[in-house]
N, CA, C and O atoms as a Tripos MOL2 file, in Angstrom:
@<TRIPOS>MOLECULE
protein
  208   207    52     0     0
PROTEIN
NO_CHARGES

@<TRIPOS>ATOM
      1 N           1.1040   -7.8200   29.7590 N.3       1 UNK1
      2 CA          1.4870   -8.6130   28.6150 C.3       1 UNK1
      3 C           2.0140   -7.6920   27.5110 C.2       1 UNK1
      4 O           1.3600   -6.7010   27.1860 O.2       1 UNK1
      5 N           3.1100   -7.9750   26.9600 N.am      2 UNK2
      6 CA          3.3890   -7.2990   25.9310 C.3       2 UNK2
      7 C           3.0700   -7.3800   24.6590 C.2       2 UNK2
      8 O           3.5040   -8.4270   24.1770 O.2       2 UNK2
      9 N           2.5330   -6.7660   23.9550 N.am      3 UNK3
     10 CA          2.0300   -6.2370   22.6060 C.3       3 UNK3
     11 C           2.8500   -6.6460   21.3830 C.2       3 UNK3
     12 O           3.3450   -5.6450   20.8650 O.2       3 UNK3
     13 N           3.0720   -7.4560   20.9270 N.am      4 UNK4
     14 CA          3.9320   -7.0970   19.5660 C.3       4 UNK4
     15 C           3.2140   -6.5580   18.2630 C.2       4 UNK4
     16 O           2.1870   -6.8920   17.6720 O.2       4 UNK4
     17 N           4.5520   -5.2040   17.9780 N.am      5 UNK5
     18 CA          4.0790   -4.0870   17.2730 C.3       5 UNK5
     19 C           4.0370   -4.7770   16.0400 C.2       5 UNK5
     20 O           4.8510   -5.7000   16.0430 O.2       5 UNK5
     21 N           3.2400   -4.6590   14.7270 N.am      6 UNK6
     22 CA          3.3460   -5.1540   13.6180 C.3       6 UNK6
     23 C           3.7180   -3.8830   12.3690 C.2       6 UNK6
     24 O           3.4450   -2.6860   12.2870 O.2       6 UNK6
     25 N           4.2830   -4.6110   11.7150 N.am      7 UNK7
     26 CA          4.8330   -3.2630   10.6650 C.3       7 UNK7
     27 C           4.8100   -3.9190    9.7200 C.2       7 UNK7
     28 O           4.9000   -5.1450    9.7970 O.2       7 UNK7
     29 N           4.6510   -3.1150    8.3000 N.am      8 UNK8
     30 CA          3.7630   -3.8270    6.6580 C.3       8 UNK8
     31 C           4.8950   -2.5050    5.8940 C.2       8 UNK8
     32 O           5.2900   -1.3610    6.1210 O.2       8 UNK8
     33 N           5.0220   -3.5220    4.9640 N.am      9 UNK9
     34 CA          6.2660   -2.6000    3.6770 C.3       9 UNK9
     35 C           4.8960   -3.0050    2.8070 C.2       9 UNK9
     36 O           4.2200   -4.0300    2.8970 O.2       9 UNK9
     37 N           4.6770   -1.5690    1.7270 N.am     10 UNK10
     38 CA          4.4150   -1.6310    1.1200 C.3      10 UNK10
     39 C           4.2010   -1.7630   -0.2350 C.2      10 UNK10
     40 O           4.5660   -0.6490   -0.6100 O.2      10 UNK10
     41 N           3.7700   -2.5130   -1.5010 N.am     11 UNK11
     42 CA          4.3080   -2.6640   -2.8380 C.3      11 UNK11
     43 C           3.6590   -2.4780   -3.4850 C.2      11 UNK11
     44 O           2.7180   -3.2680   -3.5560 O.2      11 UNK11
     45 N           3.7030   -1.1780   -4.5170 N.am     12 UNK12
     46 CA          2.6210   -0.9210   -5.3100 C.3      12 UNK12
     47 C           3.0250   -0.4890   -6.5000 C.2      12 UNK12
     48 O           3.7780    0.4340   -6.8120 O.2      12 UNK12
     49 N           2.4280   -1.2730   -7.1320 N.am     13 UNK13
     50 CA          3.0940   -1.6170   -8.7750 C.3      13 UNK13
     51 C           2.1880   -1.1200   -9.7340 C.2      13 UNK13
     52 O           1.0330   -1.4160   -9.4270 O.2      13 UNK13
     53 N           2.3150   -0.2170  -11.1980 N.am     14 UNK14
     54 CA          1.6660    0.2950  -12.3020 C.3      14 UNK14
     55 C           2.1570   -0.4590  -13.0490 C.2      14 UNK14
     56 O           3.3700   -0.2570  -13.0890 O.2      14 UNK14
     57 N           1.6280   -1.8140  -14.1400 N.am     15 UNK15
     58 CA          2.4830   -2.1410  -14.7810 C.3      15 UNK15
     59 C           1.8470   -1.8630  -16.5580 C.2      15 UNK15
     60 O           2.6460   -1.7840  -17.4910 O.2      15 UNK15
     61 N           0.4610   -1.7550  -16.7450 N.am     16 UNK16
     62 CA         -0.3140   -1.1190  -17.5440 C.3      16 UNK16
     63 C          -0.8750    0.1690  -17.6470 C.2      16 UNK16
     64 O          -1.2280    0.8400  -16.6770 O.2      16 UNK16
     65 N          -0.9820    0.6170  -19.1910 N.am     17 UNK17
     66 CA         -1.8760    2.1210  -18.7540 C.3      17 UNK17
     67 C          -3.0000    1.5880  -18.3550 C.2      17 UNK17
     68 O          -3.4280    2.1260  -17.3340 O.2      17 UNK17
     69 N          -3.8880    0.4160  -18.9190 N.am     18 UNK18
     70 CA         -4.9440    0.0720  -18.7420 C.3      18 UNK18
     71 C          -5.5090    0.1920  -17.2000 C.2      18 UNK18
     72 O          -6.5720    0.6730  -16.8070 O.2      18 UNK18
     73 N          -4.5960   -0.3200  -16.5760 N.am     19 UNK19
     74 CA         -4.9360    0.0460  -15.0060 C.3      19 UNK19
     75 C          -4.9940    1.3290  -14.5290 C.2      19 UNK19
     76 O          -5.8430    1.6460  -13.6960 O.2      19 UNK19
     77 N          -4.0040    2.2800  -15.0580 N.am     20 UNK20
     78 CA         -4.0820    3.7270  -14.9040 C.3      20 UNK20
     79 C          -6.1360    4.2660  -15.0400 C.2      20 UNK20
     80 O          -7.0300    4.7310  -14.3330 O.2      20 UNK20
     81 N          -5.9510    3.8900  -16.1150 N.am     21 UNK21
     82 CA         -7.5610    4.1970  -16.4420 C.3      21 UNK21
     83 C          -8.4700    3.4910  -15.6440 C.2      21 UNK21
     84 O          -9.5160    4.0890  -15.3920 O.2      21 UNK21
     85 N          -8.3100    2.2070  -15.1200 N.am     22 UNK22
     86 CA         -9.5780    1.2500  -13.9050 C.3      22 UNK22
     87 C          -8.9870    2.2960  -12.8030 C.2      22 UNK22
     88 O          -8.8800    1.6980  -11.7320 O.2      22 UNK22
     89 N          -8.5880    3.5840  -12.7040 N.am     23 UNK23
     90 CA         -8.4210    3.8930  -11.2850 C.3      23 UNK23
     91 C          -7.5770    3.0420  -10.3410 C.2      23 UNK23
     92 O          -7.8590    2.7660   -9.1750 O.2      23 UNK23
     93 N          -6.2090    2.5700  -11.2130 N.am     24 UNK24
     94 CA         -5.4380    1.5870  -10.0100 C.3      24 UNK24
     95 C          -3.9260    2.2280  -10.0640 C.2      24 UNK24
     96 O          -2.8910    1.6190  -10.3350 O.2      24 UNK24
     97 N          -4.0420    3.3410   -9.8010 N.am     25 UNK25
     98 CA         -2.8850    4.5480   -9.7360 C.3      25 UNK25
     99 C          -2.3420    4.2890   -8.6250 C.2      25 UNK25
    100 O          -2.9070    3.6730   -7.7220 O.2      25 UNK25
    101 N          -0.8650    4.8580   -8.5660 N.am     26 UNK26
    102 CA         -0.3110    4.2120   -7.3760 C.3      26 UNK26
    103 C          -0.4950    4.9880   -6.2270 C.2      26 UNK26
    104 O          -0.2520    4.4810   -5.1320 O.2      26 UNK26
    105 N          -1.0260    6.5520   -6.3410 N.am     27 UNK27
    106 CA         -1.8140    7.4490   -5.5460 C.3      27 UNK27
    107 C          -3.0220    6.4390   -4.4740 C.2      27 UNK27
    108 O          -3.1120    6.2500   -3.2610 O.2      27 UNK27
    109 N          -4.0480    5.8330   -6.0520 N.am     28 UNK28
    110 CA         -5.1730    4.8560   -5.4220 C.3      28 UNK28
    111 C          -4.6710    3.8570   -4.8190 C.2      28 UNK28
    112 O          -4.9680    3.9070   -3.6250 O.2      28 UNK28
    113 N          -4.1290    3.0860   -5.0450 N.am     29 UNK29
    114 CA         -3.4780    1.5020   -4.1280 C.3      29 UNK29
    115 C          -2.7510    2.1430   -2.9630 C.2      29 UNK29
    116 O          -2.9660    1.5240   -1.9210 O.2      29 UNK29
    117 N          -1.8490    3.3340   -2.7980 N.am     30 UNK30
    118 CA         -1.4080    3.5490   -1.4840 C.3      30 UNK30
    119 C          -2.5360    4.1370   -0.6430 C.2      30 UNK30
    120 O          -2.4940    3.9260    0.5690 O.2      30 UNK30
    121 N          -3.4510    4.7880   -1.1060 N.am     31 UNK31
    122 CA         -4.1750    4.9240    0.0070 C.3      31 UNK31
    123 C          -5.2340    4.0400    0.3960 C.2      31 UNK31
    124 O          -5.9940    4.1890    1.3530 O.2      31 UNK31
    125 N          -5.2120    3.1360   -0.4080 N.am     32 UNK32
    126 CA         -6.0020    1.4070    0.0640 C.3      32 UNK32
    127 C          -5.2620    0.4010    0.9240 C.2      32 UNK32
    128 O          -5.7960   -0.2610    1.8130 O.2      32 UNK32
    129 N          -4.1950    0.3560    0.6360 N.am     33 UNK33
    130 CA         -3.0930    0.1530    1.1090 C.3      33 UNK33
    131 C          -2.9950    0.5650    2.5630 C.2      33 UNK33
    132 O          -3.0840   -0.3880    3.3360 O.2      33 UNK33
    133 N          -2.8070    1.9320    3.2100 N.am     34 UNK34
    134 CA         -2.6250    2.5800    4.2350 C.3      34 UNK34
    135 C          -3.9820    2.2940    5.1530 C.2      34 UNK34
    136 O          -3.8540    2.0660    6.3560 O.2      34 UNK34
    137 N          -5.1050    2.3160    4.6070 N.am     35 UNK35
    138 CA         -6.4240    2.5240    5.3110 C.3      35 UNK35
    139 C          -6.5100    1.3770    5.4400 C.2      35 UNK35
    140 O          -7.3350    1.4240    6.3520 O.2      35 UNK35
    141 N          -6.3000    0.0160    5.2500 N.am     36 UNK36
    142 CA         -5.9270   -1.3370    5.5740 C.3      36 UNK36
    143 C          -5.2460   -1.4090    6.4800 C.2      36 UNK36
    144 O          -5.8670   -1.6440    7.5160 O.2      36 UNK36
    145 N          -3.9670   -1.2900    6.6080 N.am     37 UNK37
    146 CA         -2.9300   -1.1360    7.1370 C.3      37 UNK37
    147 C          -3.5940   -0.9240    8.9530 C.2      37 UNK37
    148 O          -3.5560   -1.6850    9.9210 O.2      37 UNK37
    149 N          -4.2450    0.6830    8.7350 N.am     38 UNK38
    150 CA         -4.7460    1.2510   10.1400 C.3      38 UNK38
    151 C          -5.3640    0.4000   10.2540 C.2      38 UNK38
    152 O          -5.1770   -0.2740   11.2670 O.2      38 UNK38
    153 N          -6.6630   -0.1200    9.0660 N.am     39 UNK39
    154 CA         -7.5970   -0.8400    9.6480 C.3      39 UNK39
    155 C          -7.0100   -2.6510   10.7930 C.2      39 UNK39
    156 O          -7.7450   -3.4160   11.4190 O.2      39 UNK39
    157 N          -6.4030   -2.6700   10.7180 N.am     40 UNK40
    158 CA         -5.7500   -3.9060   10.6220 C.3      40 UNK40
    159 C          -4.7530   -3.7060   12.3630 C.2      40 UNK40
    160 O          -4.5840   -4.4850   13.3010 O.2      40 UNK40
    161 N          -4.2340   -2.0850   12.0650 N.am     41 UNK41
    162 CA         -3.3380   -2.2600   13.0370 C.3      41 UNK41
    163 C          -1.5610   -2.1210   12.7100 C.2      41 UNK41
    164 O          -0.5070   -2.1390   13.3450 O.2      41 UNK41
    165 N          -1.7690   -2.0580   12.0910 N.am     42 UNK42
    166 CA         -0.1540   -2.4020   11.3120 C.3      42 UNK42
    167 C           0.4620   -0.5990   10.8220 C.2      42 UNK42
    168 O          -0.1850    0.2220   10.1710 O.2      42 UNK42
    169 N           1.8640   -0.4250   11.3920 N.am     43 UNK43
    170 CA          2.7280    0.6840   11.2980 C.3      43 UNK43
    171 C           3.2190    0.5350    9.5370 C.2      43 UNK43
    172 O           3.7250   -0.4660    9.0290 O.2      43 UNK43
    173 N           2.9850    1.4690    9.0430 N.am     44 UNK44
    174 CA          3.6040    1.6870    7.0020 C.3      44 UNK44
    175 C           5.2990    1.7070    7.8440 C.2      44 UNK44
    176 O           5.6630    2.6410    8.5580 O.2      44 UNK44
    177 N           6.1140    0.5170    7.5610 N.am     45 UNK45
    178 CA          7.8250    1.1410    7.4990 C.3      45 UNK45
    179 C           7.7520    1.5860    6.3800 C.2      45 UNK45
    180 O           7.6030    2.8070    6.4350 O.2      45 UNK45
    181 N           7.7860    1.1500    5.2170 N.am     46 UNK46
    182 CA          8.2810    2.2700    4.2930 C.3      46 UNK46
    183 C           7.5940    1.1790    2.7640 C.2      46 UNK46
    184 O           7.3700   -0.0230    2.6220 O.2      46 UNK46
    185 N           7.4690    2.3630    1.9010 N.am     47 UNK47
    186 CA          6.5780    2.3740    0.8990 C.3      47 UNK47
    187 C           7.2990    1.8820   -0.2910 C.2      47 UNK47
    188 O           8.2260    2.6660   -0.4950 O.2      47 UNK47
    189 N           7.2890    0.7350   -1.3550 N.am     48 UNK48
    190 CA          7.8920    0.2450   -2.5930 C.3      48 UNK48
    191 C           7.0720    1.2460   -3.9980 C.2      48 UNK48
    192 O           5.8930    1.3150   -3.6520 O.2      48 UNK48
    193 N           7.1760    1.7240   -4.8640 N.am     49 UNK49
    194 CA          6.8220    1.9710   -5.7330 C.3      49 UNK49
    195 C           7.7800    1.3530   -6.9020 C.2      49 UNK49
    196 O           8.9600    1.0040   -6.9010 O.2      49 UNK49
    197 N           6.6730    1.3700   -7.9860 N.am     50 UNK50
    198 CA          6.8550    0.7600   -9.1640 C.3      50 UNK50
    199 C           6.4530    1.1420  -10.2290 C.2      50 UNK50
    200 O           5.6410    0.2450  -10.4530 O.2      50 UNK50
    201 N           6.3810    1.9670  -11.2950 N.am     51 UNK51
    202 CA          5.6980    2.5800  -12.0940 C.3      51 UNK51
    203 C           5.8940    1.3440  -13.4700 C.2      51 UNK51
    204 O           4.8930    1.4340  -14.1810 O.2      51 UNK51
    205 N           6.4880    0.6890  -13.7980 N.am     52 UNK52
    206 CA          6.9830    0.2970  -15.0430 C.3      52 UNK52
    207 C           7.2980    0.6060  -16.0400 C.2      52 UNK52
    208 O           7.6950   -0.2320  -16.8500 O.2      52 UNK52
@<TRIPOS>BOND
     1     1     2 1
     2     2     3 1
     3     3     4 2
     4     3     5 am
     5     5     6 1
     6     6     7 1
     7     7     8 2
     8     7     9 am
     9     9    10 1
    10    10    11 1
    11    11    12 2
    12    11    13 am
    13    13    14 1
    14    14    15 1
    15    15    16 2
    16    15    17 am
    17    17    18 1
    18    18    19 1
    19    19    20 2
    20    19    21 am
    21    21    22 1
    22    22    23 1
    23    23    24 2
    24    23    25 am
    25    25    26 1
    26    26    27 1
    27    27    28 2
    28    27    29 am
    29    29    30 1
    30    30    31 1
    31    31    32 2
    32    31    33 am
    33    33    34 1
    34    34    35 1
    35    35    36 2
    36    35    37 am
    37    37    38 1
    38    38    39 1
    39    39    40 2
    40    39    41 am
    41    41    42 1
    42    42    43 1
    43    43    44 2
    44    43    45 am
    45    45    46 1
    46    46    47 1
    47    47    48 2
    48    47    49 am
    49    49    50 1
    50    50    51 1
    51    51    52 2
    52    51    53 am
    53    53    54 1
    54    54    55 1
    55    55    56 2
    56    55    57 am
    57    57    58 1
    58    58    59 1
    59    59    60 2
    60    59    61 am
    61    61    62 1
    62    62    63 1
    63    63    64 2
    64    63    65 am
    65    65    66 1
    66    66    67 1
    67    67    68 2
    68    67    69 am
    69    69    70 1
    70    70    71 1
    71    71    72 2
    72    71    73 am
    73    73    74 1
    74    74    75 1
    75    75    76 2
    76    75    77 am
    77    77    78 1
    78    78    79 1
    79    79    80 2
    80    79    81 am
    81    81    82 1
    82    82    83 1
    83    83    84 2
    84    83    85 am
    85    85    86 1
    86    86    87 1
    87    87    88 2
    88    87    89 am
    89    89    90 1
    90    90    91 1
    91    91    92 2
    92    91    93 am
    93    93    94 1
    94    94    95 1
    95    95    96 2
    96    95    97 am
    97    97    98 1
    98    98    99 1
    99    99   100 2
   100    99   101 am
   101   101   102 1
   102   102   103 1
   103   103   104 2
   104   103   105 am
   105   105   106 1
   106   106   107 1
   107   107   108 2
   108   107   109 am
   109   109   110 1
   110   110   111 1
   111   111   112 2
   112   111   113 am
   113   113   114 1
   114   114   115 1
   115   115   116 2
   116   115   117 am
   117   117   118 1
   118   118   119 1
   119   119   120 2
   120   119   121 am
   121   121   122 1
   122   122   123 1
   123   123   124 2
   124   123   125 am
   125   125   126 1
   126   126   127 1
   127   127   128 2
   128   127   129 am
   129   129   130 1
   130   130   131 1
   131   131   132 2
   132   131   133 am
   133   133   134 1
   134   134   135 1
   135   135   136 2
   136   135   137 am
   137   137   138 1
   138   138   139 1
   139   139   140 2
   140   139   141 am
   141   141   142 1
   142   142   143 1
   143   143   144 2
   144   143   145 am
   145   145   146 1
   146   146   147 1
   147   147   148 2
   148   147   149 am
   149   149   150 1
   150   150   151 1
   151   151   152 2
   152   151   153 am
   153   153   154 1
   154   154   155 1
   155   155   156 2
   156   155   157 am
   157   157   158 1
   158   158   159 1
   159   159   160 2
   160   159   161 am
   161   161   162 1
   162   162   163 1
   163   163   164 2
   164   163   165 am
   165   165   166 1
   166   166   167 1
   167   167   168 2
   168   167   169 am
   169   169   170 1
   170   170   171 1
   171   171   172 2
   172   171   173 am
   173   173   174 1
   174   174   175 1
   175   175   176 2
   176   175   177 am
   177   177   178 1
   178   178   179 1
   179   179   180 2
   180   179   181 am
   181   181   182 1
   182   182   183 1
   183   183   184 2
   184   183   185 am
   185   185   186 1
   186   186   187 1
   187   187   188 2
   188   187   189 am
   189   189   190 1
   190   190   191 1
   191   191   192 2
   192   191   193 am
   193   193   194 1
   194   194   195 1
   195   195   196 2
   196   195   197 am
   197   197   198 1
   198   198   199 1
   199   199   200 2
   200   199   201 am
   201   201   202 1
   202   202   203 1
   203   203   204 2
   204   203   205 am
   205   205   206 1
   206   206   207 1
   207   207   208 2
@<TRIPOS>SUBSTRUCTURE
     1 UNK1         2 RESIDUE 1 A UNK
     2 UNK2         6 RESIDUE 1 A UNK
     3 UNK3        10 RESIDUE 1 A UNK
     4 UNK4        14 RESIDUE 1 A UNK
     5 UNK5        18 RESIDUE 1 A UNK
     6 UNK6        22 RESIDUE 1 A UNK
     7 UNK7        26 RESIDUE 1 A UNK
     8 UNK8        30 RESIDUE 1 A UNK
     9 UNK9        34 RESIDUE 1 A UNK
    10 UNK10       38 RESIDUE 1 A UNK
    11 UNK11       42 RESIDUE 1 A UNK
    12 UNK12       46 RESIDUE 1 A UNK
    13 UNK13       50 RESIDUE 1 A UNK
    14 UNK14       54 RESIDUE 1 A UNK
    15 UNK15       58 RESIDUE 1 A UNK
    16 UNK16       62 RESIDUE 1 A UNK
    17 UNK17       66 RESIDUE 1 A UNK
    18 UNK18       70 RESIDUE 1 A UNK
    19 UNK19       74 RESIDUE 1 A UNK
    20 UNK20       78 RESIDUE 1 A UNK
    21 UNK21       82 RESIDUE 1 A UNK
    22 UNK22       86 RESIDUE 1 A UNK
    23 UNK23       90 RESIDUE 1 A UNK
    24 UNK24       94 RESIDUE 1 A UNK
    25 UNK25       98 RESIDUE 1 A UNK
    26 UNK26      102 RESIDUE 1 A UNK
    27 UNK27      106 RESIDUE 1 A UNK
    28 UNK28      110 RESIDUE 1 A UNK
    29 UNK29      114 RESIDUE 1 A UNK
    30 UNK30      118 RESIDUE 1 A UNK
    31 UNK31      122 RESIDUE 1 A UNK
    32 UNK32      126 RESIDUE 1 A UNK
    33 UNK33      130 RESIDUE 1 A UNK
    34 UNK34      134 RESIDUE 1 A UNK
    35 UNK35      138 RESIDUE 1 A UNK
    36 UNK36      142 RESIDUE 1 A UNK
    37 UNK37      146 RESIDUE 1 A UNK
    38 UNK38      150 RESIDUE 1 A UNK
    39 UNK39      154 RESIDUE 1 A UNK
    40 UNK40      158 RESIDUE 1 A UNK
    41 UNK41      162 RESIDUE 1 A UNK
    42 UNK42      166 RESIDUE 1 A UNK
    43 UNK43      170 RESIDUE 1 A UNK
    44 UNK44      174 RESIDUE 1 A UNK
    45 UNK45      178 RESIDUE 1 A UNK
    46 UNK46      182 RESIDUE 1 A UNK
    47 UNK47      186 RESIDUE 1 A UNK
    48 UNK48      190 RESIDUE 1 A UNK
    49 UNK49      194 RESIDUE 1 A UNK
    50 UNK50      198 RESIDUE 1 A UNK
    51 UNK51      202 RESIDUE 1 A UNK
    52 UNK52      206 RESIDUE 1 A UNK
């Protein structure tokens, strides 16, 4: 049976400093992001950033 591969774009947005400071850096969300991702099964195609 064949497998279908799953693949996840990722979007990770800074749109406050305030979040900078809760630790929601776009460093932190991509690697929550990614470890999901494995956890889950799913290939990163390619990564959105957003700083504002």
């Amino acid at each position: 049976m064949n497998e279908e591969k799953k693949i996840a774009g990722l979007y990770i947005r800074l749109s406050t400093e305030d979040q900078a400071r809760e630790r929601f850096s776009l460093n932190g969300q991509e690697e929550r992001l990614r470890a999901m991702c494995m956890y889950k099964g799913y290939e990163v195609y390619k990564i959105y950033k957003y700083a504002g």
